[in-house]
PDB file as gemmi writes it, atoms N, CA and C in Angstrom:
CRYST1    1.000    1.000    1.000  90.00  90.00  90.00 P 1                      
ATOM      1  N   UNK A   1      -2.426   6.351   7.171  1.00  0.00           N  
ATOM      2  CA  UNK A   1      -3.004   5.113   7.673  1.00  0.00           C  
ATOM      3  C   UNK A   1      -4.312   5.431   8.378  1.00  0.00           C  
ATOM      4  N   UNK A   2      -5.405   4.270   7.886  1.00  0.00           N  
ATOM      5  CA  UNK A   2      -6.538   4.569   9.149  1.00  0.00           C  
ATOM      6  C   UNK A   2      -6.457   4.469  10.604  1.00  0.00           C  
ATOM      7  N   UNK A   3      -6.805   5.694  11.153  1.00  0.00           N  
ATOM      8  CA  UNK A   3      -6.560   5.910  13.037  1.00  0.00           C  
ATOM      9  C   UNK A   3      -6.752   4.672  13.434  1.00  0.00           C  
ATOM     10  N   UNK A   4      -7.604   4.074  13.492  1.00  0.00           N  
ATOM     11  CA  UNK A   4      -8.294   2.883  14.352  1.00  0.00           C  
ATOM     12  C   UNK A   4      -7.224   1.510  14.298  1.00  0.00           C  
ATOM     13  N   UNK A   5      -6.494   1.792  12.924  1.00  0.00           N  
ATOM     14  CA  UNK A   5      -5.762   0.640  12.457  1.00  0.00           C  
ATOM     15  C   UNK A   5      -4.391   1.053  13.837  1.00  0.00           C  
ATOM     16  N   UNK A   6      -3.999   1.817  13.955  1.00  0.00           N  
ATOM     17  CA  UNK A   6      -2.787   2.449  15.038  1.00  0.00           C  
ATOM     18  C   UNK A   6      -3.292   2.139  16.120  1.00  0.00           C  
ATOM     19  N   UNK A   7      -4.220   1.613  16.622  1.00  0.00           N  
ATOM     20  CA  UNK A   7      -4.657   1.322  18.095  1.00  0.00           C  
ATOM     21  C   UNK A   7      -5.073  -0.255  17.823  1.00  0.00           C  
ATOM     22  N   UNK A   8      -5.043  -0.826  16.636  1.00  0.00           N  
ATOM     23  CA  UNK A   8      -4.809  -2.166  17.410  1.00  0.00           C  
ATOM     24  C   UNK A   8      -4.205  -2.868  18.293  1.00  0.00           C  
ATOM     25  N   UNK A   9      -4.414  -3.700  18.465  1.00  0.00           N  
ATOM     26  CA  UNK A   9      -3.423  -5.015  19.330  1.00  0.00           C  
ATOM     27  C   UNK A   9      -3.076  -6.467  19.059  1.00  0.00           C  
ATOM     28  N   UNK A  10      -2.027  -6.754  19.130  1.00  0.00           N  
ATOM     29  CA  UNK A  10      -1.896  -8.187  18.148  1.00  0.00           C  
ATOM     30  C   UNK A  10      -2.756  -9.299  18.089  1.00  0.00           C  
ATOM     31  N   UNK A  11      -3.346  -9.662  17.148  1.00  0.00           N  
ATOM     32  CA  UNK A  11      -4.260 -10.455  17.015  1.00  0.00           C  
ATOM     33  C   UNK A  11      -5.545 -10.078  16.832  1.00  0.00           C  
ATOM     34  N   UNK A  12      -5.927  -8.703  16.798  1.00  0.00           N  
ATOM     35  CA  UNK A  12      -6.831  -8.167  16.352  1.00  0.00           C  
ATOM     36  C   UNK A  12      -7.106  -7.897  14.966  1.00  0.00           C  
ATOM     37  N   UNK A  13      -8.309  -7.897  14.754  1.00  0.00           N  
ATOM     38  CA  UNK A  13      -8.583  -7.844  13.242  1.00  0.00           C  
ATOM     39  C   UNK A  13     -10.099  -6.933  12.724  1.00  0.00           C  
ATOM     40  N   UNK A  14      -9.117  -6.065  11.655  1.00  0.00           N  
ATOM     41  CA  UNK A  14     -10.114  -4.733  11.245  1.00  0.00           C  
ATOM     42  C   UNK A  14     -10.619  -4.900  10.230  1.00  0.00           C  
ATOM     43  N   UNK A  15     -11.875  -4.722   9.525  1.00  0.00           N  
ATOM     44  CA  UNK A  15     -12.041  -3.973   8.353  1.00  0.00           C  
ATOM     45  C   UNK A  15     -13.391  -4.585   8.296  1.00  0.00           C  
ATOM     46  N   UNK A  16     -13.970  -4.490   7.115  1.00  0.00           N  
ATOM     47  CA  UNK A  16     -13.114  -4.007   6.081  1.00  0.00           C  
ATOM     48  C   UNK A  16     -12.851  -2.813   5.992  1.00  0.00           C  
ATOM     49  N   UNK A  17     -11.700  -2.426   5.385  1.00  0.00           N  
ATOM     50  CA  UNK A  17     -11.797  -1.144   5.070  1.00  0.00           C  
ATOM     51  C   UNK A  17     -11.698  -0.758   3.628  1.00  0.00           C  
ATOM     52  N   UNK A  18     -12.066   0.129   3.050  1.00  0.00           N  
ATOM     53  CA  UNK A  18     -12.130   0.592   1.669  1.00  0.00           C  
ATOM     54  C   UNK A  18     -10.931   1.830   1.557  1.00  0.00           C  
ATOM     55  N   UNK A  19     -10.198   1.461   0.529  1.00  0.00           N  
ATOM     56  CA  UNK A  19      -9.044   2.494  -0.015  1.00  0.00           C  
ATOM     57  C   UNK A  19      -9.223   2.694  -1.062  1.00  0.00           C  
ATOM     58  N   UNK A  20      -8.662   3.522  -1.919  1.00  0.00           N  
ATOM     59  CA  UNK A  20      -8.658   4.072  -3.570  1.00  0.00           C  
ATOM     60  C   UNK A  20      -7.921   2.565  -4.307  1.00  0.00           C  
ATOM     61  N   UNK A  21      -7.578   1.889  -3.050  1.00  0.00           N  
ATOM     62  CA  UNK A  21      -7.017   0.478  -4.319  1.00  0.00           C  
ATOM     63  C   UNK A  21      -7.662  -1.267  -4.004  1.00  0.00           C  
ATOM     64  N   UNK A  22      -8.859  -0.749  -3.536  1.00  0.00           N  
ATOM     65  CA  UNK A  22     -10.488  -1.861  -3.265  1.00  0.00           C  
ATOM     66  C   UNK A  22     -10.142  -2.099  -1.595  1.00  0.00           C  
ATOM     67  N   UNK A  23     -10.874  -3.192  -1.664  1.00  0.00           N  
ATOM     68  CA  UNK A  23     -10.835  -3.297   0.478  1.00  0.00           C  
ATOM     69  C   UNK A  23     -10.003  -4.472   0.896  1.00  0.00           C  
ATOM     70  N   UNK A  24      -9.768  -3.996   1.979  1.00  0.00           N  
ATOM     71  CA  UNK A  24      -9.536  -5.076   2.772  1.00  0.00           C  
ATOM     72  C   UNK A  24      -9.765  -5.186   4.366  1.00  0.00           C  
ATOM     73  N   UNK A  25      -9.117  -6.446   4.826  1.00  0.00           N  
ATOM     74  CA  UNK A  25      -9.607  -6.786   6.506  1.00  0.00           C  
ATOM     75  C   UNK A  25      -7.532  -6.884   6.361  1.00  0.00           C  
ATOM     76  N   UNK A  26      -7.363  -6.137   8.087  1.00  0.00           N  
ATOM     77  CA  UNK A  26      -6.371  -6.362   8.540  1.00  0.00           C  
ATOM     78  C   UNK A  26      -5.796  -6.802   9.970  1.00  0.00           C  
ATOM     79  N   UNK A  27      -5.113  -7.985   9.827  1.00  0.00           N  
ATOM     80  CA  UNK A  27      -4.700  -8.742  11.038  1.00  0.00           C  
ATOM     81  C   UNK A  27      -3.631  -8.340  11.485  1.00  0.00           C  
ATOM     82  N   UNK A  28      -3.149  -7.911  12.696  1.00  0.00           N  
ATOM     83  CA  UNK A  28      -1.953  -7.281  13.127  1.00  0.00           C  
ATOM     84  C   UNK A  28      -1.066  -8.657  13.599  1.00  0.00           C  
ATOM     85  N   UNK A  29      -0.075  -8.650  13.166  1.00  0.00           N  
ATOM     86  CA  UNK A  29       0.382 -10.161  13.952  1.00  0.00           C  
ATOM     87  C   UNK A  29       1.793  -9.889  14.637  1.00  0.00           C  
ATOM     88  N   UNK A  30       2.187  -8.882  14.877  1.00  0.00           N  
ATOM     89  CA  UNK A  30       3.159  -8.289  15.418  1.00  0.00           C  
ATOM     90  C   UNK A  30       3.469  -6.689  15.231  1.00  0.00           C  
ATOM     91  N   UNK A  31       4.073  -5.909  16.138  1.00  0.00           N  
ATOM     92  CA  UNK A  31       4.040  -4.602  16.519  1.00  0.00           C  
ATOM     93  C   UNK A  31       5.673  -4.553  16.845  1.00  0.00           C  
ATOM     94  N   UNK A  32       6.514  -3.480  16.121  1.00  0.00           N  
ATOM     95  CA  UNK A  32       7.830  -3.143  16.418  1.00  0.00           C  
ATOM     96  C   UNK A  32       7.426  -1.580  17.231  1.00  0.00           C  
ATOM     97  N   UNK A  33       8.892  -1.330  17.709  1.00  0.00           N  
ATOM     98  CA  UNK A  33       8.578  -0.018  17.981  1.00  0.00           C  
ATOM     99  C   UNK A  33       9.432   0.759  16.692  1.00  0.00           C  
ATOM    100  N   UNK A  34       9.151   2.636  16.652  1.00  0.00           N  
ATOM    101  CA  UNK A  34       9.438   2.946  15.321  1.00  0.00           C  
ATOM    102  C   UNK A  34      10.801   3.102  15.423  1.00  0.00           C  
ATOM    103  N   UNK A  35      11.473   2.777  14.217  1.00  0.00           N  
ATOM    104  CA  UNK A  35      12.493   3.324  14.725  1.00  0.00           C  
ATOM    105  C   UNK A  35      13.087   3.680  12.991  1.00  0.00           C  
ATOM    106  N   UNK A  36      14.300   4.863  12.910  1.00  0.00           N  
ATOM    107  CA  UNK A  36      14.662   5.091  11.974  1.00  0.00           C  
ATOM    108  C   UNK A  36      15.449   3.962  10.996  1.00  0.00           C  
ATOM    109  N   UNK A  37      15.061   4.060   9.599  1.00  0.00           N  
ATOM    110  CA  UNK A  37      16.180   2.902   8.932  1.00  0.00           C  
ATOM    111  C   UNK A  37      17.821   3.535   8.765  1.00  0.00           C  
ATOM    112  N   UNK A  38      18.101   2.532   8.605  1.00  0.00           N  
ATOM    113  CA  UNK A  38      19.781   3.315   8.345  1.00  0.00           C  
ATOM    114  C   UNK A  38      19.813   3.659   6.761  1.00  0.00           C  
ATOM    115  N   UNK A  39      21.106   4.260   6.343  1.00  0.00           N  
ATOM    116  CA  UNK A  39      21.238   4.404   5.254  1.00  0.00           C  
ATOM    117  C   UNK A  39      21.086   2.925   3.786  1.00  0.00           C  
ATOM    118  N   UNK A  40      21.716   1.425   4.499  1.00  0.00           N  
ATOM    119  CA  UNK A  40      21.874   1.085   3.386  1.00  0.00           C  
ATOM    120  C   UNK A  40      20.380   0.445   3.587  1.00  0.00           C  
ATOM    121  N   UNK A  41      19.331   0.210   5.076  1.00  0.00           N  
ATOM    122  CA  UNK A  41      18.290  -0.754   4.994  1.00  0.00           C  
ATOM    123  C   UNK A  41      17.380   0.291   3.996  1.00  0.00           C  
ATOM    124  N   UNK A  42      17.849   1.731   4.041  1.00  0.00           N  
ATOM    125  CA  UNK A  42      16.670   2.336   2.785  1.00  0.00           C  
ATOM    126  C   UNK A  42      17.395   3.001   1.379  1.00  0.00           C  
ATOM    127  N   UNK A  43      18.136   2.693   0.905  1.00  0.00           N  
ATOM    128  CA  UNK A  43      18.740   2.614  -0.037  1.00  0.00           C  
ATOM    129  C   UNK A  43      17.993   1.958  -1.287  1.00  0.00           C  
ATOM    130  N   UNK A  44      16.937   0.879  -1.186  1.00  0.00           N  
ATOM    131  CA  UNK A  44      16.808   0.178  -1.898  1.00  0.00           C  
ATOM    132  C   UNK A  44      15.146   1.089  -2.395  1.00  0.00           C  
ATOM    133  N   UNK A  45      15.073   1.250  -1.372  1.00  0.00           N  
ATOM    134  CA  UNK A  45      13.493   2.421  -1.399  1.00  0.00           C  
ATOM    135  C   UNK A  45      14.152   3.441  -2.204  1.00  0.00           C  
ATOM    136  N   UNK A  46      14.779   4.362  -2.249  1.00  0.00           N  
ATOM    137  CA  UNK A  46      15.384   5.745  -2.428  1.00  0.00           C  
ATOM    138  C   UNK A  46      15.761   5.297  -4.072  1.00  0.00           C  
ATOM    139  N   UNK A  47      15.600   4.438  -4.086  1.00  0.00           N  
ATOM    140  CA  UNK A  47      16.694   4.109  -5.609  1.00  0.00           C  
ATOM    141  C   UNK A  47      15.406   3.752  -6.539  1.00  0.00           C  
ATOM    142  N   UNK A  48      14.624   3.145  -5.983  1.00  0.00           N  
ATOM    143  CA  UNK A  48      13.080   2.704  -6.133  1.00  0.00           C  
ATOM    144  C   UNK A  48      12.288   4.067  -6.907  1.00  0.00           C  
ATOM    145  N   UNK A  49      12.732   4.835  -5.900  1.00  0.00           N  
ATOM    146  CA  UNK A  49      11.584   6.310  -5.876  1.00  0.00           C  
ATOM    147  C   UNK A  49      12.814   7.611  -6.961  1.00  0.00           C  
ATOM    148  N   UNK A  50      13.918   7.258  -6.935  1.00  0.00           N  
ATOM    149  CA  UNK A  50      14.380   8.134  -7.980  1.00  0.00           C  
ATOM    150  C   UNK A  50      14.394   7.539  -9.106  1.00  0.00           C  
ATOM    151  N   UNK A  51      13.982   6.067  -9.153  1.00  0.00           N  
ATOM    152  CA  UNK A  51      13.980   5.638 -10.842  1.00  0.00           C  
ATOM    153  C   UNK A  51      12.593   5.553 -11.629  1.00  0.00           C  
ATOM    154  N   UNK A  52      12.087   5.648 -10.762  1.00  0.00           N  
ATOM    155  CA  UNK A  52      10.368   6.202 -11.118  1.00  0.00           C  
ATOM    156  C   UNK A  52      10.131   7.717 -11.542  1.00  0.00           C  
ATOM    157  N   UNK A  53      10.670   8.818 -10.271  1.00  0.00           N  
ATOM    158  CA  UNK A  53      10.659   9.812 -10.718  1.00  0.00           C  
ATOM    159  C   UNK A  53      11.516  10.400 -12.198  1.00  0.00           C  
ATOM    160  N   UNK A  54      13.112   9.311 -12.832  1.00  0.00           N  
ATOM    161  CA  UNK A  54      12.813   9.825 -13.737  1.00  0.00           C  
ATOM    162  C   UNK A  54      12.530   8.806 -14.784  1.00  0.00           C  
ATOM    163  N   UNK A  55      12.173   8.082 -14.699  1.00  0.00           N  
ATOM    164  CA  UNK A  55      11.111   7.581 -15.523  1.00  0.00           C  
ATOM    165  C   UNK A  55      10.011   8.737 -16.330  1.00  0.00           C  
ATOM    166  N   UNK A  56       9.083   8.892 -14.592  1.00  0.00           N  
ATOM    167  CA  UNK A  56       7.853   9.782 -15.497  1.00  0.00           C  
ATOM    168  C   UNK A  56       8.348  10.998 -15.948  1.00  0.00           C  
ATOM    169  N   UNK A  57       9.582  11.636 -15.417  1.00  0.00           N  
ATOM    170  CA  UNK A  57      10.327  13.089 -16.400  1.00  0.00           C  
ATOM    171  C   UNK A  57      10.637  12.846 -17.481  1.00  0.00           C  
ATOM    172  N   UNK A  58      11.363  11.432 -17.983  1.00  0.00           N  
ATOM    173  CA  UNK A  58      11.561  11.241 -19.704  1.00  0.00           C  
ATOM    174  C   UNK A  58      10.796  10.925 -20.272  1.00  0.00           C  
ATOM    175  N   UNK A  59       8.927  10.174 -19.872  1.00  0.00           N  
ATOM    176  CA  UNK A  59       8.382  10.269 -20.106  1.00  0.00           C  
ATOM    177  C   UNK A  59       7.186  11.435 -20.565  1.00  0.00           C  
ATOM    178  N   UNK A  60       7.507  11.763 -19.658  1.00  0.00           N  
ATOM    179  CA  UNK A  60       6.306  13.237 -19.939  1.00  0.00           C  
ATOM    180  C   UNK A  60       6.852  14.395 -20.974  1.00  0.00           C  
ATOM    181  N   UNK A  61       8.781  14.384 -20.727  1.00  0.00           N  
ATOM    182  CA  UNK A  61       9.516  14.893 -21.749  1.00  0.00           C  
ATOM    183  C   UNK A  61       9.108  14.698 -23.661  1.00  0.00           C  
ATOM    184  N   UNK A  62       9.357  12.839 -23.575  1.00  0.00           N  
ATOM    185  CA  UNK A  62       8.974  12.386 -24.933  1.00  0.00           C  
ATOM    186  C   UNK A  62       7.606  12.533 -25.238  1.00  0.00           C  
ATOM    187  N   UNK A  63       6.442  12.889 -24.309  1.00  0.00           N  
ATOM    188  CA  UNK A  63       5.446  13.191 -24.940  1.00  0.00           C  
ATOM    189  C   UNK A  63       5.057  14.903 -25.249  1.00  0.00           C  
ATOM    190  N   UNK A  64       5.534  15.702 -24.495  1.00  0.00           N  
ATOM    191  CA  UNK A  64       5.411  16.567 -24.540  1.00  0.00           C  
ATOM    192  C   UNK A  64       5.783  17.152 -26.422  1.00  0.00           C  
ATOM    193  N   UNK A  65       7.182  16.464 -26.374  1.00  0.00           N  
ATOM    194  CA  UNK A  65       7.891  16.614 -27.703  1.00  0.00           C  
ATOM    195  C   UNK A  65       6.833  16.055 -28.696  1.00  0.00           C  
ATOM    196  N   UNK A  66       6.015  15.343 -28.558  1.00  0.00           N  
ATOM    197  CA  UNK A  66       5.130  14.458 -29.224  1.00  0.00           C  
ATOM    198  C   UNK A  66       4.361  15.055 -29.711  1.00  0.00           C  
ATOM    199  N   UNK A  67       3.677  16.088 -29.185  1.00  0.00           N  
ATOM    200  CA  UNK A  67       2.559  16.779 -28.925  1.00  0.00           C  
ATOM    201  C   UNK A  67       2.965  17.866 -29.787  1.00  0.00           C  
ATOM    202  N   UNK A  68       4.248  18.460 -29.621  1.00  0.00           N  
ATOM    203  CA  UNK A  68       4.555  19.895 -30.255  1.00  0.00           C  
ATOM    204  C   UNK A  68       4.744  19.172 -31.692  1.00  0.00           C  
ATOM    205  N   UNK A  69       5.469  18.246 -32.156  1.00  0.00           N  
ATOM    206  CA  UNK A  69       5.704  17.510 -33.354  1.00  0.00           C  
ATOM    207  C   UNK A  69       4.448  17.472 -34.164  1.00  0.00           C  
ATOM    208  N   UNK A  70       3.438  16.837 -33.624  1.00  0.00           N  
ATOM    209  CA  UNK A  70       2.205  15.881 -33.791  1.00  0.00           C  
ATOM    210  C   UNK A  70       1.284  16.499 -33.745  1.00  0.00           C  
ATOM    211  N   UNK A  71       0.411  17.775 -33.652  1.00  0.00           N  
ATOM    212  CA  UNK A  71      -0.075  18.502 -32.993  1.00  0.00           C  
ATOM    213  C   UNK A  71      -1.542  17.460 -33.227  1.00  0.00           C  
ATOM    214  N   UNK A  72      -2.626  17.689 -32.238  1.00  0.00           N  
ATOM    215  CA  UNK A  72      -3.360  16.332 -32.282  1.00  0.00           C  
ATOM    216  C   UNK A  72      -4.853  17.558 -31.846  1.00  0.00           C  
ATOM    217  N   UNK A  73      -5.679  17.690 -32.698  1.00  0.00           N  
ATOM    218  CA  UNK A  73      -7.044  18.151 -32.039  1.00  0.00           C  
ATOM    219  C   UNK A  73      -7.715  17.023 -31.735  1.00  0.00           C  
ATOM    220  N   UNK A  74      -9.079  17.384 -30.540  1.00  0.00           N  
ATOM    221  CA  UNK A  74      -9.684  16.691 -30.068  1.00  0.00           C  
ATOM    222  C   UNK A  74     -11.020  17.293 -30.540  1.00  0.00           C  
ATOM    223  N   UNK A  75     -11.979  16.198 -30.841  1.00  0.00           N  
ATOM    224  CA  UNK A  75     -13.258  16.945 -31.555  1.00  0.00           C  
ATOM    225  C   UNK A  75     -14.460  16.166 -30.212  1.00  0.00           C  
ATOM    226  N   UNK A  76     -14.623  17.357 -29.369  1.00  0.00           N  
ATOM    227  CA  UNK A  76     -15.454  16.739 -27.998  1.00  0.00           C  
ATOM    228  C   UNK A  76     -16.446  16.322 -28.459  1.00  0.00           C  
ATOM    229  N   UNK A  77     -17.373  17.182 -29.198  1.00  0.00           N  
ATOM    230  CA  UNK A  77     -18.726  16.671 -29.878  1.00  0.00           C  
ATOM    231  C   UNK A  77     -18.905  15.085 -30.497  1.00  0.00           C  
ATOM    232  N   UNK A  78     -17.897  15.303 -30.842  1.00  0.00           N  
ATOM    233  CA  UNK A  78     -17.684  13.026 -31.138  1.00  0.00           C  
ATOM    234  C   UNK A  78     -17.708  12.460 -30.790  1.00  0.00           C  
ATOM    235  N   UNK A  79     -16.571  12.829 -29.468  1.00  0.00           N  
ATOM    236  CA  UNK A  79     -16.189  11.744 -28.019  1.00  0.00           C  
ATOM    237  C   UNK A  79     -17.702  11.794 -27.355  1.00  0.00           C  
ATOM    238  N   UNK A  80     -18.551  12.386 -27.519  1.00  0.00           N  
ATOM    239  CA  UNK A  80     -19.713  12.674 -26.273  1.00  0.00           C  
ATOM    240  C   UNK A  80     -20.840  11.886 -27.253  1.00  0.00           C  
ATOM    241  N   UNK A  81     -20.555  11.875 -28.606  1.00  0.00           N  
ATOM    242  CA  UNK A  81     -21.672  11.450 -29.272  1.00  0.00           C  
ATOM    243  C   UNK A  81     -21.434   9.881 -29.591  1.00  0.00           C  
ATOM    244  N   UNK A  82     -20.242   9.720 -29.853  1.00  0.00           N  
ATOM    245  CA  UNK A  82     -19.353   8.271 -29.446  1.00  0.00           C  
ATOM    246  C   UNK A  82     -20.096   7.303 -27.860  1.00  0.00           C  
ATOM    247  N   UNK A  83     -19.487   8.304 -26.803  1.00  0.00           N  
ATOM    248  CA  UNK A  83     -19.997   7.521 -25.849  1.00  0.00           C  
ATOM    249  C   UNK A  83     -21.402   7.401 -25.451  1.00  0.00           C  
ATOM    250  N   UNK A  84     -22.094   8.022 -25.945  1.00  0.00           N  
ATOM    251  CA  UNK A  84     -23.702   8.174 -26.113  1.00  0.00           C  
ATOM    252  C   UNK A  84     -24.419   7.030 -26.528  1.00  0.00           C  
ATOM    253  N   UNK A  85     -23.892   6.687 -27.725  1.00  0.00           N  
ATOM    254  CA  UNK A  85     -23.911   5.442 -28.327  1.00  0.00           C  
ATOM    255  C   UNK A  85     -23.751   3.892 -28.052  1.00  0.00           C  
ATOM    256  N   UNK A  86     -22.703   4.161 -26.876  1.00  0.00           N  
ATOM    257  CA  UNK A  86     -22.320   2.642 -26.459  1.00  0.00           C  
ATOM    258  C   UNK A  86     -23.153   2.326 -25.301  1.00  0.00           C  
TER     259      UNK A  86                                                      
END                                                                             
């Protein structure tokens, strides 16, 4: 998180700020203190993040296989003379 954003105070408002996923302005409109989740309030996260992870493992699996099957050259001189063009 951006530092500055951790020292707000409610009703304060930051930004913009710029991230790797475009900008924004942020309004704080309430402040908890931290505290740990229990097992079942993060359960739903955990289940989230292991069905993604294997997602991209059977994914990267079936391509990998793809690749050894398929064998695929790349001719750079094309791609460069291709995008040259556009």
């Amino acid at each position: 998180m951006v530092p500055h954003l951790e020292r707000m105070k409610v009703g304060d408002i930051e930004g913009p700020v710029e991230t790797p996923r475009g900008i924004f302005l942020f309004k704080l409109v309430d402040r908890e203190p931290a505290r740990l989740m229990s097992l079942q309030e993060a359960t739903p996260a955990i289940e989230r993040i292991l069905l993604k992870q294997k997602k991209e493992a059977t994914l990267k699996g079936w391509f990998m296989q793809q690749r050894e099957k398929y064998p695929v050259k790349v001719y750079v001189a094309d791609l460069d003379r291709i995008g040259r063009e556009q």
